[in-house]
DRENZA-884847 format. One record per residue (C-alpha): residue in one letter; x, y, z. Coordinates in steps of 0.05 Angstrom, whole numbers, padded with zeros to 5 digits, always signed. Last residue first. Layout:
BEGIN
aXYZ/...
//
This chain:
BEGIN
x-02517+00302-01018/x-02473+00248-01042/x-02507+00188-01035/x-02560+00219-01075/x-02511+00229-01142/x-02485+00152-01136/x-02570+00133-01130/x-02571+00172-01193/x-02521+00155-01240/x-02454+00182-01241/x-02442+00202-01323/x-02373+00180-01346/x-02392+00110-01371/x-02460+00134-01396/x-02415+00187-01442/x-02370+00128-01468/x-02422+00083-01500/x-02450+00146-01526/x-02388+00162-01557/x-02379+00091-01583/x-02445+00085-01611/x-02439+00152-01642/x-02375+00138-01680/x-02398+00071-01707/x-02453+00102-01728/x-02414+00151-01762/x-02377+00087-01794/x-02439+00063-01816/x-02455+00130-01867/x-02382+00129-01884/x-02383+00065-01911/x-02446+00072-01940/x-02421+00137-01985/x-02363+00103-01997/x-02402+00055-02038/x-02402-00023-02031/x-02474-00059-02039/x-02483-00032-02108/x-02428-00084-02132/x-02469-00143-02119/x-02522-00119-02180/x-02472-00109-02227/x-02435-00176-02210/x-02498-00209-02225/x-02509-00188-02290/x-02427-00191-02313/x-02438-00271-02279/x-02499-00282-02324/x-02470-00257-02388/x-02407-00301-02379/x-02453-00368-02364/x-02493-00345-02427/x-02433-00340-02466/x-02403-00410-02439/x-02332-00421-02470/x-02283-00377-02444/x-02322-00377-02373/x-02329-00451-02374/x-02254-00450-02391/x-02238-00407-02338/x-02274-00453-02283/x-02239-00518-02312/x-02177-00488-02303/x-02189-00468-02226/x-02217-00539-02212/x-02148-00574-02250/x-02106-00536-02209/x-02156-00554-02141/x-02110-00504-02082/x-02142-00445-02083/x-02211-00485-02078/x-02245-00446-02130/x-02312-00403-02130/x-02344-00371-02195/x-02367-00300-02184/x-02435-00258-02172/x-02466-00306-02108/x-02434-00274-02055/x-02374-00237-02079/x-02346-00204-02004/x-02367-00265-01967/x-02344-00309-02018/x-02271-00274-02020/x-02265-00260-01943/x-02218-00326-01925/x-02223-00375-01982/x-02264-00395-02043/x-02214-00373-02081/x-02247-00323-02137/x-02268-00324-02202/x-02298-00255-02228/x-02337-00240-02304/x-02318-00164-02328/x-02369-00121-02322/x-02334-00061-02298/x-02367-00053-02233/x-02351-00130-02222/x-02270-00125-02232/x-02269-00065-02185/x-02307-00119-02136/x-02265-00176-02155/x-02204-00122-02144/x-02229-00085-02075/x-02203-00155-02036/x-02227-00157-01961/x-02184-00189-01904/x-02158-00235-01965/x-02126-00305-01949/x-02098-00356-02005/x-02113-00325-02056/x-02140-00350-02124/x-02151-00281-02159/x-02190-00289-02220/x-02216-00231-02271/x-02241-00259-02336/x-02236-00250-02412/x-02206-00180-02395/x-02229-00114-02436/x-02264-00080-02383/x-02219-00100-02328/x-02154-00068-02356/x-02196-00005-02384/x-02228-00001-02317/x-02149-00001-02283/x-02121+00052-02322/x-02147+00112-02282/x-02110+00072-02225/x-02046+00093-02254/x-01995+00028-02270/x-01951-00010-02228/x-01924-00074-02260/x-01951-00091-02326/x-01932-00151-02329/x-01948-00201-02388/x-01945-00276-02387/x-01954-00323-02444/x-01886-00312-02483/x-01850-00340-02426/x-01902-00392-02399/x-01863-00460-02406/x-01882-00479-02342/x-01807-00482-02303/x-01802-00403-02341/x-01862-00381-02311/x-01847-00412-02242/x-01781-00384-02236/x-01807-00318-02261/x-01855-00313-02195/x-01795-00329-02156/x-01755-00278-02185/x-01815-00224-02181/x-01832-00235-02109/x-01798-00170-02084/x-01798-00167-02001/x-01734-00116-01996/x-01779-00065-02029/x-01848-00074-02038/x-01882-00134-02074/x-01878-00157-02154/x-01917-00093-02178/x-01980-00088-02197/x-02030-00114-02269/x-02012-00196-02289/x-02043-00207-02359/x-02043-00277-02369/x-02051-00295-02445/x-02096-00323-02495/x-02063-00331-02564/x-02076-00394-02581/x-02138-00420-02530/x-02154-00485-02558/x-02091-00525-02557/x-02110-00563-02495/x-02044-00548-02458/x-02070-00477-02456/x-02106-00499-02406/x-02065-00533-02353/x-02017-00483-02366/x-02069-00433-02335/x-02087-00469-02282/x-02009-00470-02261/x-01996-00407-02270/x-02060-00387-02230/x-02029-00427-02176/x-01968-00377-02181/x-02004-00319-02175/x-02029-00352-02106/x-02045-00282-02071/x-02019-00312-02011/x-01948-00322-02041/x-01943-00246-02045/x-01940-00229-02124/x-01969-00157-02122/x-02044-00147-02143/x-02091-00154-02204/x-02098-00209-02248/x-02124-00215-02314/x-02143-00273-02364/x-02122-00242-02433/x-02140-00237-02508/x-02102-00189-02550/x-02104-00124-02566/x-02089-00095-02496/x-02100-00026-02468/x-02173-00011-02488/x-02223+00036-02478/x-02296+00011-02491/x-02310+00032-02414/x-02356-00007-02370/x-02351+00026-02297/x-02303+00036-02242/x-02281+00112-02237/x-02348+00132-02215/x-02362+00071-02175/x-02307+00083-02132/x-02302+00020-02089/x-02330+00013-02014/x-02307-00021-01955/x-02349-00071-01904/x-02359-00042-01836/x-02364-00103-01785/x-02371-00071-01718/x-02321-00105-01658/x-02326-00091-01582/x-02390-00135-01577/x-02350-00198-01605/x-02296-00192-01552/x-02232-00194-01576/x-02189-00251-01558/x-02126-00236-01604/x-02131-00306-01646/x-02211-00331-01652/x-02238-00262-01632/x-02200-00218-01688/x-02194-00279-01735/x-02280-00275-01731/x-02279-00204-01741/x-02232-00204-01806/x-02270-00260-01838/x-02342-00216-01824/x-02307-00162-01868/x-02274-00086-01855/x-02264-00095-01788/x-02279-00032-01740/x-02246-00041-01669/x-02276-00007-01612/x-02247+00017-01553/x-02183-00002-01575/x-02133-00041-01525/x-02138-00098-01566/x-02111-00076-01637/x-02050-00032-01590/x-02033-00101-01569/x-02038-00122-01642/x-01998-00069-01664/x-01944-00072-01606/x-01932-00141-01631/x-01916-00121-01699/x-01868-00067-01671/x-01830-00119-01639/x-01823-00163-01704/x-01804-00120-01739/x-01741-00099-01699/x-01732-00171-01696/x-01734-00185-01768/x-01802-00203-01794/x-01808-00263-01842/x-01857-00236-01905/x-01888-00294-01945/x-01951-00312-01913/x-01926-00354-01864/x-01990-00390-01837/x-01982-00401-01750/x-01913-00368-01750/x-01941-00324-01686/x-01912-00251-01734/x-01931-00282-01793/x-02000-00299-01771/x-01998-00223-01739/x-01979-00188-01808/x-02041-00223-01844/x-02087-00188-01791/x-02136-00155-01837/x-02169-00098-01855/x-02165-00076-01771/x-02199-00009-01766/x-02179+00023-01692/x-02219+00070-01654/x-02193+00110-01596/x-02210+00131-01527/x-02148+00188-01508/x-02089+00176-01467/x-02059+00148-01523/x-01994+00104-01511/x-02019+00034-01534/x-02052+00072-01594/x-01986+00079-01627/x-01970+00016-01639/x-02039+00006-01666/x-02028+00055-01729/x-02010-00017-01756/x-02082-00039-01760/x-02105+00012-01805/x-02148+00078-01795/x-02134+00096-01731/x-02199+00135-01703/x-02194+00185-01649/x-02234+00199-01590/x-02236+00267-01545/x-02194+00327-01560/x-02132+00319-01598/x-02054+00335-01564/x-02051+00266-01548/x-02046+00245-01623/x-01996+00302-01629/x-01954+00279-01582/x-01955+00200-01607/x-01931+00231-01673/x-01867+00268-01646/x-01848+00207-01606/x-01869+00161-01670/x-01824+00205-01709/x-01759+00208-01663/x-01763+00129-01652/x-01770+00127-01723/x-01714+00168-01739/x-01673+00115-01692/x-01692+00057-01739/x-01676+00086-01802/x-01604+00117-01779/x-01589+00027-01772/x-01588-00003-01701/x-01649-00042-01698/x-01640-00062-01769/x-01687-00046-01829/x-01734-00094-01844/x-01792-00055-01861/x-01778+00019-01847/x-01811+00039-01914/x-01873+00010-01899/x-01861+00045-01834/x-01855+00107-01866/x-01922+00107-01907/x-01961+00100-01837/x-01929+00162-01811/x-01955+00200-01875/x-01995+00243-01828/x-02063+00277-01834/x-02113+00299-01779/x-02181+00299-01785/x-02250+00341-01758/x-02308+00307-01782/x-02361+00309-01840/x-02339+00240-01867/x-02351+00231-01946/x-02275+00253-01959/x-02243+00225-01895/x-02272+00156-01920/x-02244+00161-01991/x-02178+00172-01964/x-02183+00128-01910/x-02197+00069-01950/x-02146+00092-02005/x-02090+00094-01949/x-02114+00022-01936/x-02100-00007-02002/x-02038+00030-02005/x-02014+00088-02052/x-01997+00136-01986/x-02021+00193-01942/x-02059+00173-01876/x-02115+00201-01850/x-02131+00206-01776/x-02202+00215-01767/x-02210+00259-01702/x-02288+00236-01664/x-02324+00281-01620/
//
């Protein structure tokens, strides 16, 4: 038997385990343990924080031991607490962004204190003591074997889902003017501030007047808030009156955002997943993406490609999009027909699997076999 733990929270990966515990048919535990260490980020070893999470994660570990049989971490940072189970448990890893800053192989943009920086390492120990790990894209198993040593066979790729009944074609709008949108905080990986550039580059030719960027999220979380540096870049491009943020708004907003965007890009650097393309897809609104990390993987053949890095490549792909009706038409077409492929309902579906494999897995490990039962009479 398998215990879901389900964290409470506006995160990406609280919404994966959200809308997993809702199609799963097995017993779950919820906690909004997960929601106080994004809270706890940076705070000092010897601040009130820091010793109410000692007393939490005590009183959490506990519990977790308290459950019968496996249980199933939803997010890679639940893995600090897996080190002390006593119990089998699964572990989803959605990406492990937090352990390239942690090794200071590719900064990302957050620089862990100490404190941080311990718990971060008991993650990714906790990440390979699992019994199984579930990554949620083909990019996120191959960093788990190439940098913490997994073993392919103890990984199942489970790819995530979007709500397709709150992401669809509405005629609702938010915005009367034209806009490029992006969706997502201002982290340095998510290369807002490449899009700035590819977006100078063309409005420089005059031809797109009142076109503007349309930036939907906030800045970053507390104590990591990008906003200043994303403003620096605005202001060094000119861009003032050409950028809009909206900063956090409702997600019953978001297919009104999409519907009525020119295009959707996001140019990142590094993505374990990325629901917005897909979001952007179900709403048929025409995707670009990086052509980094998980993106292609995740958009196959429904979205224009960029090297993150190619300014002038990026521009030129939004003003084919701007320009080309048929090459618009054919992107909202295929984009349609690549979003099927993620439902809750599958991710659940081969995440039971998941769950069967590894409790099988574990009942031939605790069963003597024969010739064992023989030498005993």
């Amino acid at each position: 038997m398998v215990t879901l733990v389900v964290t409470k929270g506006a995160s990406s990966m609280d919404l994966y385990v959200e809308k997993l515990a809702a199609k799963l048919d097995v017993p779950k535990v919820h906690t909004n343990i997960y929601q106080k260490i994004g809270e706890r980020f940076n705070a000092s070893w010897f601040s009130l924080d820091a010793l109410k999470a000692i007393r939490d994660d005590w009183q959490f570990v506990r519990m977790l031991n308290k459950l019968n049989g496996i249980t199933h971490l939803p997010n890679q940072h639940l893995g600090r607490y897996g080190l002390f189970l006593k119990v089998p448990y699964i572990i989803t890893v959605h990406d492990i962004i937090r352990y390239f800053d942690l090794e200071g192989e590719n900064t990302f943009g957050y620089h862990p204190n100490l404190r941080d920086r311990f718990y971060l390492s008991l993650d990714y120990k906790g990440v390979k003591k699992a019994t199984r790990v579930i990554a949620v894209s083909q990019t996120t198993k191959d960093d788990l074997v190439q940098h913490l040593g997994i073993p392919e066979e103890r990984i199942s790729v489970v790819y995530e889902g979007i709500d397709h009944s709150l992401f669809k074609p509405t005629s609702r709008r938010l915005v009367d003017h034209p806009y490029l949108l992006f969706v997502g905080t201002e982290h340095p990986r998510k290369n807002f501030a490449g899009l700035l550039n590819s977006f100078s580059k063309l409005k420089s030719q005059g031809r797109f007047k009142d076109l503007k960027v349309l930036k939907v999220g906030r800045a970053g979380r507390p104590g990591t808030d990008f906003r200043q540096q994303t403003l620096q870049v605005v202001e060094e491009l000119g861009l003032s009156s050409e950028v809009v943020f909206t900063d956090y708004v409702a997600r019953e907003d978001l297919p009104a955002y999409y519907s009525g965007a020119e295009c959707f890009i996001l140019p990142s650097l590094y993505e374990g997943f990325g629901f917005p393309p897909l979001e952007a897809m179900a709403c048929g609104c025409p995707v670009i993406v990086s052509n980094a990390a998980s993106l292609p993987e995740v958009v196959g053949n429904a979205a224009i490609k960029v090297d993150p890095d190619d300014i002038d490549g990026t521009a030129n792909a939004l003003l084919k999009i701007l320009i080309d009706e048929h090459l618009k038409q054919e992107l909202v077409s295929k984009g349609f027909k690549q979003v099927r492929r993620f439902s809750w309902q599958r991710v659940a579906n081969e995440t039971l699997k998941v769950y069967k494999s590894v409790e099988l897995s574990l009942s031939h490990k605790h069963t003597p076999s024969r010739v064992t039962e023989r030498k005993g009479k």
